[in-house]
C-alpha positions in Angstrom: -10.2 34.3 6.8 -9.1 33.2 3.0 -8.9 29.9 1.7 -7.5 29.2 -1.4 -5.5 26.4 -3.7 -2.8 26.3 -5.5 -3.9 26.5 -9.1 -1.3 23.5 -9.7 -3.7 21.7 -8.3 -6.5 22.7 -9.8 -4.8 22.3 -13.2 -3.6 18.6 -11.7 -7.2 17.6 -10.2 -10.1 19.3 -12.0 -12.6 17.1 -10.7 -11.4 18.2 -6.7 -14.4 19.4 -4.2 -12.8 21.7 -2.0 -14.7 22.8 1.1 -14.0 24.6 4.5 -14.4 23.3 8.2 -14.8 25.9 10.8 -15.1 24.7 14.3 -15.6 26.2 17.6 -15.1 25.4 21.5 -11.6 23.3 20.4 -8.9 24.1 23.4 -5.6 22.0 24.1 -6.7 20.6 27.6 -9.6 18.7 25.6 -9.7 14.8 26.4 -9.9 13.2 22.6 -9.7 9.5 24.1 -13.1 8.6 24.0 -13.4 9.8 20.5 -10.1 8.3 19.3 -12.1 4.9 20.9 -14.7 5.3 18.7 -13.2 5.9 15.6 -10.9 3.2 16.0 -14.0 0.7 17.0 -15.3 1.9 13.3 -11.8 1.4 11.7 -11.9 -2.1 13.0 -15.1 -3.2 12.3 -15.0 -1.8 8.8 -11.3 -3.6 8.1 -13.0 -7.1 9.9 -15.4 -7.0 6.7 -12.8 -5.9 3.8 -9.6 -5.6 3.1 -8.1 -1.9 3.2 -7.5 -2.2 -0.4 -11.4 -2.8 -0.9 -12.6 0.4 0.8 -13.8 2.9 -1.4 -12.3 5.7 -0.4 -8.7 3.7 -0.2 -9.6 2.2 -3.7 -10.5 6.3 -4.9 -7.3 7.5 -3.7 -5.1 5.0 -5.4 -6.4 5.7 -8.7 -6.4 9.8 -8.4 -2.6 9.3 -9.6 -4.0 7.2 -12.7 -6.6 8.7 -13.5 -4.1 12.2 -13.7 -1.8 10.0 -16.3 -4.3 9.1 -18.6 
């Protein structure tokens, strides 16, 4: 396998961590419902403390654009 990125955006987003995910044992008959239960129990117990806007990774992905204009 070869992974690569477009050197636009490298030239755009310096400061990007890039990484790979290989995963094994993943088939189209798998049942995701009890995982898509779980995440969404995080999701809302996360946004029953803070606002969206105050997450970190929310508040990190608003200001990538900002941080690119200077």
């Amino acid at each position: 396998m070869h992974f690569r990125h477009s050197t636009d955006i490298w030239t755009e987003f310096p400061e990007l961590a890039a990484g790979v995910l290989h995963v094994e044992g993943i088939h189209r008959d798998m049942s995701v419902a009890a995982h898509g239960d779980e995440f969404e129990a995080v999701a809302k117990a996360r946004l029953a403390e803070a606002a969206e806007g105050d997450l970190p990774e929310i508040q990190a992905w608003r200001a990538a654009p900002f941080r690119a204009w200077g």
